[in-house]
N, C-alpha and C positions, 0 to 999 in steps of 0.2 A: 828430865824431859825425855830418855829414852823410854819408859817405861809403855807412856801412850803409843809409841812409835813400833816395840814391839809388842802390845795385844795388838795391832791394826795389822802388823804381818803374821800375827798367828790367825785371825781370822780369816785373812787373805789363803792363808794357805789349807785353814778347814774348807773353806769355801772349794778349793783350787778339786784340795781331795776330793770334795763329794759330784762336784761334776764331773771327775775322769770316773766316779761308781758308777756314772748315767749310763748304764749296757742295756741291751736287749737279748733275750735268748728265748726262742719259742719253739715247739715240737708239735707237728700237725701232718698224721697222717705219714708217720716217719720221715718226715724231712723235718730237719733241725737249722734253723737259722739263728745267728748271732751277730749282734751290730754292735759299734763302738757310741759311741755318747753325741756322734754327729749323726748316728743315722746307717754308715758305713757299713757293708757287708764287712763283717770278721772270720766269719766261720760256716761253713754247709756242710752240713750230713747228711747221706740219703740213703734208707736202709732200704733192703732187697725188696721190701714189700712195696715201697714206692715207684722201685723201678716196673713195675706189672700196672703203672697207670699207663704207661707208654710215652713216646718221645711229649706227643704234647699235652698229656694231662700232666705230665710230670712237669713241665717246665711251667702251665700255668700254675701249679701246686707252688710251687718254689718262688714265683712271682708274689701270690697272696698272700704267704706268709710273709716273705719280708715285708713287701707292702705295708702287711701288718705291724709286724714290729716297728719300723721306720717313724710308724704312723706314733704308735706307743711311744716312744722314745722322744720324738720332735715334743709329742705334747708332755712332758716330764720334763724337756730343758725348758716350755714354757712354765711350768709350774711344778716346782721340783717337790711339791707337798702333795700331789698326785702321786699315788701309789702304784708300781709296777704290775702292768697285767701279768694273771699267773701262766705259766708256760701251760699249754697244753700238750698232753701227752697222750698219743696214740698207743694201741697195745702195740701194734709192728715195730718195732725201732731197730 
């Protein structure tokens, strides 16, 4: 009777793995945002060239993008057969 007991915890634990893969990472206009599998800022980079939009183009830049990704991400833990948007990559970075 173990047998059933353990595929239902190895599936348990494929499942476990593929939801901590749910990240986000996108590049736009040299800012780089990265979310964890809830949504969560993980990570910001912002290269020189984004610093020349100024305090508040900059900060609304950095808004949209996560915005974005957040957005990408929430809809991937609703439906994890949804494919991850591809990063966009600015030449500035």
């Amino acid at each position: 009777m173990t047998r059933p007991h353990e595929e239902l915890g190895a599936k348990v634990r494929r499942l476990q793995a593929a939801v901590a893969e749910v990240h986000g990472c996108t590049t736009v206009d040299g800012v780089t945002v990265r979310t964890d599998a809830s949504g969560r800022l993980t990570g910001l980079d912002v290269s020189a060239h984004a610093y020349t939009m100024g305090p508040n183009g900059l900060s609304e830049l950095i808004m949209r993008v996560y915005n974005e990704m957040a957005d990408d991400v929430g809809a991937r833990n609703r439906d994890p057969r949804r494919t991850p948007r591809r990063p966009r990559r600015s030449p500035h970075r």
